[in-house]
C-alpha positions in Angstrom: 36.4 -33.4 20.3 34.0 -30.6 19.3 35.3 -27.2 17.7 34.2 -24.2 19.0 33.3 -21.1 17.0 33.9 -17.3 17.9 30.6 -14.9 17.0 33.4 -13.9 13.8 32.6 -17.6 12.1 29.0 -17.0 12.1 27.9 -16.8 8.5 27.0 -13.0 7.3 23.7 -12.5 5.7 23.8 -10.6 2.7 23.0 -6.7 3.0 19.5 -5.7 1.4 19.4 -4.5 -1.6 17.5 -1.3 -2.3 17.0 -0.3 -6.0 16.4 3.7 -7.1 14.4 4.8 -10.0 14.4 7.6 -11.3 15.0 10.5 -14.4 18.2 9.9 -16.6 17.2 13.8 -17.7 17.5 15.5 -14.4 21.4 17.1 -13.8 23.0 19.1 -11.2 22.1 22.1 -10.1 18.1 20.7 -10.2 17.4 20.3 -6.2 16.5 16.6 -7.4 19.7 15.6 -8.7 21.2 16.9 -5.2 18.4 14.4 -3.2 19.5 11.5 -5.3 22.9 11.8 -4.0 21.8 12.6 -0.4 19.8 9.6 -1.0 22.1 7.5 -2.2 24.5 8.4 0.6 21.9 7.5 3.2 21.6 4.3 1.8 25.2 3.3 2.1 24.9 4.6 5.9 22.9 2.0 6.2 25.4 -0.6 4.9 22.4 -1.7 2.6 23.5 -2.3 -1.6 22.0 0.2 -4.2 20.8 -0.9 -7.5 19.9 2.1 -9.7 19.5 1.5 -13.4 23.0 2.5 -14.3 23.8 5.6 -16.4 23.1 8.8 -15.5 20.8 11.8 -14.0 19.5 10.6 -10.9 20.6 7.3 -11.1 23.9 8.5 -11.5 23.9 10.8 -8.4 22.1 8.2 -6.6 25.3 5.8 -7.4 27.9 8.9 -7.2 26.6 8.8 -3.5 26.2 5.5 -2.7 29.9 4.7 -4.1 31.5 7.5 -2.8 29.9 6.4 0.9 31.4 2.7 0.4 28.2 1.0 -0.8 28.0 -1.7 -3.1 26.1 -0.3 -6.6 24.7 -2.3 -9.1 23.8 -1.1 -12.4 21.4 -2.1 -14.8 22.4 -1.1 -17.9 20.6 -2.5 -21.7 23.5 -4.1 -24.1 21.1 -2.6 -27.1 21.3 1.0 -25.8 25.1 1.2 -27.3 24.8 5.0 -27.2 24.6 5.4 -23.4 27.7 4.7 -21.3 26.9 3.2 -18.0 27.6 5.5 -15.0 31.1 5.0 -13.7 29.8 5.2 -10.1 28.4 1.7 -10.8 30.4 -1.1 -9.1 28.7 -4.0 -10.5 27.1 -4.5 -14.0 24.4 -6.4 -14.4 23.6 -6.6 -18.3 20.2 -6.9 -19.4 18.9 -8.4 -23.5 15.5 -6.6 -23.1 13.4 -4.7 -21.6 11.9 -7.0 -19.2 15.1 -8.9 -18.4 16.0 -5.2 -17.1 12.7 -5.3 -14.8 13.0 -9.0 -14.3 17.1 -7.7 -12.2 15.0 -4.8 -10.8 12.7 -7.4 -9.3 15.1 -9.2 -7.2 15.5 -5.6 -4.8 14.6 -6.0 -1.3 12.8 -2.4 -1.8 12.6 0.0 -4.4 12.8 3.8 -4.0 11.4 5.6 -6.8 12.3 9.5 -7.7 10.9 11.8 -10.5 11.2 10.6 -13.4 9.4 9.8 -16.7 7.0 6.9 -18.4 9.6 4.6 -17.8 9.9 5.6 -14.2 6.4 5.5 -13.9 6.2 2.0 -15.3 9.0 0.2 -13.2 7.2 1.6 -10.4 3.9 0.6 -11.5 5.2 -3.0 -11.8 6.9 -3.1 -8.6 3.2 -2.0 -7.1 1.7 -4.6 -9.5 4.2 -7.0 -7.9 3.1 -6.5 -4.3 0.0 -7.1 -4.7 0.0 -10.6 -5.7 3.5 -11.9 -5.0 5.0 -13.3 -1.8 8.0 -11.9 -0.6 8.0 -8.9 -3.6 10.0 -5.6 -3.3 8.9 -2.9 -1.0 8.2 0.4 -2.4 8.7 4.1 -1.3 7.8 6.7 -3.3 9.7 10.1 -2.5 9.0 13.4 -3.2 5.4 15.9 -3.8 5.3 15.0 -7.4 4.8 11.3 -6.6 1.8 12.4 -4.0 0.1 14.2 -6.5 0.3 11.3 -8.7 -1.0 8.8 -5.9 -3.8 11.0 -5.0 -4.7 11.4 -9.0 -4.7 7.4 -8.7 -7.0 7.5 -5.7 -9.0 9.6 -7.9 -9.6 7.7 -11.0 -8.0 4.3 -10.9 -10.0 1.5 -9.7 -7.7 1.5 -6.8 -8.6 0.8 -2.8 -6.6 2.1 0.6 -5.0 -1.5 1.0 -3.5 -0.9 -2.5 -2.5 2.6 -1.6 -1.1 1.3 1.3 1.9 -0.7 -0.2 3.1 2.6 -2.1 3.8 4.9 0.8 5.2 8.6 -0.2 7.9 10.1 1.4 8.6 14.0 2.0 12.3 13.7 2.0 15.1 11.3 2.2 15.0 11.1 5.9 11.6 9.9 6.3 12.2 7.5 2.8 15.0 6.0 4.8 12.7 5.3 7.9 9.8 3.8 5.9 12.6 1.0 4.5 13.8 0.5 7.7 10.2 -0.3 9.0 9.3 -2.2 5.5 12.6 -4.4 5.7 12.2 -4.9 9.6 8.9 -6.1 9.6 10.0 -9.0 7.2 8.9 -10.3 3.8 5.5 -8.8 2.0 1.8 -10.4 2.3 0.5 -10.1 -0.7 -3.3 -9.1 -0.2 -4.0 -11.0 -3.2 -4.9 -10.8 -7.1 -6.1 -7.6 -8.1 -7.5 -6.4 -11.2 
């Protein structure tokens, strides 16, 4: 005699995972730090996990608002940066040895929203970009705010860069329309990688 199963047995697919990047600098009352935690907030709404890099700034308000909405939040903190406490918001810990075993976690994301921030904001975001150009199935990426446009346009400008490639790095004005462009990107299924690029 066959069993029968109730929609409550069906297996659960894991939530997506949306990573934040952003400044460790930038503190309340900056209007930044308060969009990291609206941010973050939104994300939870969504039931989707947030990875941020796990101590402090934005990545702590991003976390702060995540947590305190019932999300899941993975940090990424560096076992050689002993000075830095990871941010308590963080529900998860996921230790990295080295620099890129830190971008190697970041990686695994589903998407990757990135916030002001400094060179090393600007280079995980650069490699997420680097990513989707050439591998299947790599993290989307939204980048929010006007300092991120101006950077994209200065990259139109005087990278060798083309529309397609501009494409994959779409700029949101606020959190609202960051949240729709990662509905879209993770509806729509996994990346297409247009191909190597140089």
């Amino acid at each position: 005699m066959g069993t029968s199963s109730s929609p409550d047995d069906a297996p659960t697919s894991p939530s997506p995972v949306v990573a934040v990047i952003g400044s460790a600098r930038i503190e309340e009352p900056d209007p930044a730090w308060q969009e990291a935690h609206t941010l973050g907030t939104a994300l939870a709404a969504r039931g989707w996990t947030v990875m941020t890099g796990g101590y402090g700034g934005l990545m702590g308000a991003t976390a702060r608002g995540a947590h305190e909405a019932g999300a899941t939040v993975i940090g990424l903190p560096m076992r050689g940066w002993a000075a830095l406490t990871p941010s308590p918001w963080c529900t998860e810990l996921r230790w990295a040895g080295d620099y890129s075993d830190r971008l190697r976690h970041l990686l695994t994301a589903d998407a990757v929203v990135a916030l002001p921030g400094g060179i090393g904001t600007l280079a995980e975001a650069a490699v997420v970009w680097s990513a989707l150009q050439t591998e299947p199935c790599a993290a989307r990426l939204v980048l929010l705010g006007p300092r991120w446009r101006r950077l994209r346009e200065s990259f139109a400008a005087d990278l060798v860069i083309g529309p397609d490639d501009l494409g994959l790095a779409p700029v949101a004005g606020d959190v609202t329309e960051a949240v729709s462009l990662l509905d879209a990107a993770l509806a729509s299924g996994p990346a297409t990688a247009p191909g190597p690029r140089g």
